[in-house]
Each structure stands twice: as structure tokens, then as C-alpha cells.
VOVEX-731811 format. One line per 10 residues: number of its first residue (from 1); their letters; for each residue x, y, z of N, C-alpha, C. Coordinates in nm, 3 decimals. Example, Ala and Ser with C-alpha at 12.3 -4.5 7.8 and 13.67 -1.06 7.14 Angstrom:
2
1) AS) 1.319 -0.569 0.780 1.230 -0.450 0.780 1.320 -0.330 0.780  1.285 -0.225 0.708 1.367 -0.106 0.714 1.290 0.003 0.787
This chain:
90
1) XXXXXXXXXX) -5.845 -1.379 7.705 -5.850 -1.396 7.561 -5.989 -1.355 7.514  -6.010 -1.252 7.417 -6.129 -1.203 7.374 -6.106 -1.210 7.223  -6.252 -1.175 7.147 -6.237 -1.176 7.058 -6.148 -1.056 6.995  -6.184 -0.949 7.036 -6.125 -0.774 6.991 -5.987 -0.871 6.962  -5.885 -0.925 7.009 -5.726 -0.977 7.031 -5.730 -1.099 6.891  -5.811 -1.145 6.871 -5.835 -1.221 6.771 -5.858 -1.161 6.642  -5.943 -1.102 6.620 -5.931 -0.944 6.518 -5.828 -0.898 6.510  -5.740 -0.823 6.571 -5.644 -0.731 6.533 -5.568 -0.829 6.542  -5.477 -0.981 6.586 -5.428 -1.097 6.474 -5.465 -1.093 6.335  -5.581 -1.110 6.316 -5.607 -1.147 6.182 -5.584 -1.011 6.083
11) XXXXXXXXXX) -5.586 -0.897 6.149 -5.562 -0.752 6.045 -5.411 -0.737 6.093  -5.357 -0.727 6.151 -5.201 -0.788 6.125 -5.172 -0.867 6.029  -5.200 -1.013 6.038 -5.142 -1.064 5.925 -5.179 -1.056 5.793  -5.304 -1.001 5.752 -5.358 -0.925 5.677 -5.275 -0.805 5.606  -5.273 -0.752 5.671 -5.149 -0.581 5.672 -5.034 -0.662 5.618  -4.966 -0.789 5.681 -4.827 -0.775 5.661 -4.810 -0.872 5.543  -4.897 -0.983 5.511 -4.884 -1.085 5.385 -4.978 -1.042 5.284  -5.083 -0.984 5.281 -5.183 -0.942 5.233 -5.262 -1.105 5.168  -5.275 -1.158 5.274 -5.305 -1.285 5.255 -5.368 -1.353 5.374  -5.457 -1.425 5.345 -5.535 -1.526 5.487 -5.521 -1.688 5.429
21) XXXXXXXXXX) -5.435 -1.688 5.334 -5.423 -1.827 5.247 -5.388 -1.926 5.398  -5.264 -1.899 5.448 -5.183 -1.969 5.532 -5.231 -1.889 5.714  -5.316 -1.846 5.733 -5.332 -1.792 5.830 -5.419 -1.894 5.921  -5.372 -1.922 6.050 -5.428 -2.051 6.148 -5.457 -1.943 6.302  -5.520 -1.986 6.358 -5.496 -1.866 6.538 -5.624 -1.990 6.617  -5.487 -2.066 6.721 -5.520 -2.149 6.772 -5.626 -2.091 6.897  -5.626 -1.969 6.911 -5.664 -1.914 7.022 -5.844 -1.854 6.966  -5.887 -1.840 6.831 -6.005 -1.842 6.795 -6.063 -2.016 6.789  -6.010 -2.058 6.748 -6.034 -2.201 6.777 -6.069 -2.235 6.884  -5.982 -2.205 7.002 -6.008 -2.253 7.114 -6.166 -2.193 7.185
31) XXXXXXXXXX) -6.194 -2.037 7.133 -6.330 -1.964 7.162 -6.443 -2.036 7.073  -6.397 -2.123 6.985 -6.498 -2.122 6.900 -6.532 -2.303 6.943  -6.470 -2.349 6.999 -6.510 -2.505 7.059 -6.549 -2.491 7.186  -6.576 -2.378 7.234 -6.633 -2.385 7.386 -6.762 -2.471 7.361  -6.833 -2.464 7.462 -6.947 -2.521 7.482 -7.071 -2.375 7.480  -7.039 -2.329 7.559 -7.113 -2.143 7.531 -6.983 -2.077 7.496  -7.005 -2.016 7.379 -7.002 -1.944 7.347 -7.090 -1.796 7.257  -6.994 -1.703 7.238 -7.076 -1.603 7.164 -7.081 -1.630 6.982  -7.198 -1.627 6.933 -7.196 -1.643 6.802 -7.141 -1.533 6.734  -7.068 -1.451 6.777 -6.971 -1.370 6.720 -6.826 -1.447 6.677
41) XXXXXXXXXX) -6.780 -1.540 6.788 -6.672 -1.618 6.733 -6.721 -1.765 6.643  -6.811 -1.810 6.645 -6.860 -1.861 6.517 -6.829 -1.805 6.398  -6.852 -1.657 6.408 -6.889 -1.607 6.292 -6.771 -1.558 6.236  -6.660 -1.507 6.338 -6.555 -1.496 6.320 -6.490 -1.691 6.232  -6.467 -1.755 6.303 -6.430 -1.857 6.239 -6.466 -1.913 6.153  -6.617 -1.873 6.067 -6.616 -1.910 5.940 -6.623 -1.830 5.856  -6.590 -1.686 5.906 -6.515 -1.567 5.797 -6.377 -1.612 5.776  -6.280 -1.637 5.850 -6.133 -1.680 5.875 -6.157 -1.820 5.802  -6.224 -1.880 5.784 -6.212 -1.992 5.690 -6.235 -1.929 5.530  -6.314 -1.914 5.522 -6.399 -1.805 5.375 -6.288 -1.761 5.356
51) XXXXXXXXXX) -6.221 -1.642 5.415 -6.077 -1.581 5.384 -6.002 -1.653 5.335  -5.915 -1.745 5.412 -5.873 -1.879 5.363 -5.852 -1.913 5.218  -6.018 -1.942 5.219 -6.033 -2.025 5.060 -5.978 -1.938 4.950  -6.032 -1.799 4.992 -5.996 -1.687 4.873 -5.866 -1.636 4.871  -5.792 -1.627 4.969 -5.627 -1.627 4.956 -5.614 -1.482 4.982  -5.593 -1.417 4.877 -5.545 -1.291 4.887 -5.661 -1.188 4.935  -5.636 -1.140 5.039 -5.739 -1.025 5.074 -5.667 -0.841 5.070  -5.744 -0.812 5.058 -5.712 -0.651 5.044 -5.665 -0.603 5.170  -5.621 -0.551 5.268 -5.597 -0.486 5.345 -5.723 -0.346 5.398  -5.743 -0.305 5.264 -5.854 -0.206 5.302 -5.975 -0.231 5.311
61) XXXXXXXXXX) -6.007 -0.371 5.238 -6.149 -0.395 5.293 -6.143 -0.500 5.391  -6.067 -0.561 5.411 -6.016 -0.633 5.596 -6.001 -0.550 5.678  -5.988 -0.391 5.623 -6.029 -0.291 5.769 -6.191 -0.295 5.801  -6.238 -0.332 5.685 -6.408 -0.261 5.695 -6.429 -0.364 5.752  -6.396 -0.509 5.768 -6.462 -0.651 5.815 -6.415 -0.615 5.957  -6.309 -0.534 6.013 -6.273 -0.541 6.107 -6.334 -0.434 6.194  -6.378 -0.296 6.123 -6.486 -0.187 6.185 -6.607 -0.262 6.217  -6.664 -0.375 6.114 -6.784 -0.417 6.112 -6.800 -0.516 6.283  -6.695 -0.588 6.257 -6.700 -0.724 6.382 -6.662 -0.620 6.554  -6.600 -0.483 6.536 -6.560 -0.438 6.668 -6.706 -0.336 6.661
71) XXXXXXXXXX) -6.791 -0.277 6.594 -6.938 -0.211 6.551 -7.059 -0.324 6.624  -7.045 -0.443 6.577 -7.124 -0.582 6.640 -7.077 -0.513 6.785  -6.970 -0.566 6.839 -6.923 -0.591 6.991 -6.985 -0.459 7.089  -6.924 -0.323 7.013 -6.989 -0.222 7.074 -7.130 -0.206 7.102  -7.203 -0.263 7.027 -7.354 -0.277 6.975 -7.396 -0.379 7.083  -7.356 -0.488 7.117 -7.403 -0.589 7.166 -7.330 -0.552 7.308  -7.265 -0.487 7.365 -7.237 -0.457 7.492 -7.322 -0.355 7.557  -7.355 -0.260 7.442 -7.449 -0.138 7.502 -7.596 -0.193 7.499  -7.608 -0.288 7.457 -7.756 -0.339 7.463 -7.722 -0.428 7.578  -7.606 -0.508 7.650 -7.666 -0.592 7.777 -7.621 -0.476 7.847
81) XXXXXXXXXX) -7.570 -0.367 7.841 -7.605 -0.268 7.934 -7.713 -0.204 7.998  -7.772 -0.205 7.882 -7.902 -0.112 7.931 -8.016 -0.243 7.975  -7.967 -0.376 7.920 -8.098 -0.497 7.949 -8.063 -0.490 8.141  -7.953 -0.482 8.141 -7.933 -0.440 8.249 -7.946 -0.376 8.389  -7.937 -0.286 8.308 -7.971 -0.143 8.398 -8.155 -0.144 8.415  -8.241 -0.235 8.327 -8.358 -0.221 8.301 -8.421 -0.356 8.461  -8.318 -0.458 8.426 -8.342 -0.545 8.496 -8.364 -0.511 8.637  -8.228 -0.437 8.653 -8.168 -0.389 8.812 -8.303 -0.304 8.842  -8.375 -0.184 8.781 -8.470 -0.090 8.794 -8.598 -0.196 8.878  -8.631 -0.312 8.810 -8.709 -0.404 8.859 -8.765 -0.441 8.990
């Protein structure tokens, strides 16, 4: 269970109600009560709340929230890559 799978839930039901009024995903919840976790699913779960409150969301700019949060992930993987690769050099 990752976040990327939690995203494309939420732009699904997005796409198909054009709405986050009634939208719940027990499985961000469950990432977001770990003990470590990534502050990406924080951040995810109090966007998915925010959504929530406002009800109706657009579809086309719930794509851009959704380029933005998989842009983070890519971003933050190629940087413990290379912290990485810097470490290993050591």
C-alpha cells in the first residue's frame, strides 16, 4: 500500500462524482496513523479533508493536485537516490 494507490483513489472518485463531499479511504488513514511515517501522507490527509469541506471539486484541477503530489514523490526519490549513491561513495 503506497501513497501513488491512494492518489489515483481519490482522482477516480473525483472523475466519477466530481465530488470529495462523501469521499473516506480507510487505507490513507491507516498511512497516516503510523508512527513513521512520510509527511507526504499527512499532507495528503489534510488535503482529502480540505476537499471534503469544499464538496465539489473540478476534475481538472484534481489532475494538477495529482501531477503536483506524484512531482513531490519523483522529487523526493531521486534525491534519496543520489543521498545515496553519495553515502555508498564514502
Amino acid at each position: 500500500m503506497n501513497l501513488d494507490n491512494v492518489v489515483e483513489r481519490m482522482a477516480n472518485h473525483v472523475r466519477v462524482y466530481r465530488s470529495m463531499h462523501l469521499y473516506r479511504d480507510e487505507r490513507l488513514e491507516i498511512l497516516a496513523e503510523k508512527s513513521i511515517r512520510s509527511w507526504l501522507a499527512d499532507y495528503l490527509r489534510g488535503s482529502s479533508e480540505f476537499f471534503r469541506l469544499i464538496g465539489d471539486v473540478d476534475p481538472n484541477v484534481f489532475e494538477l493536485f495529482v501531477s503536483f503530489v506524484f512531482e513531490v514523490q519523483r522529487i523526493k526519490k531521486r534525491a534519496s537516490m543520489y543521498m545515496f549513491m553519495m553515502l555508498r561513495q564514502q
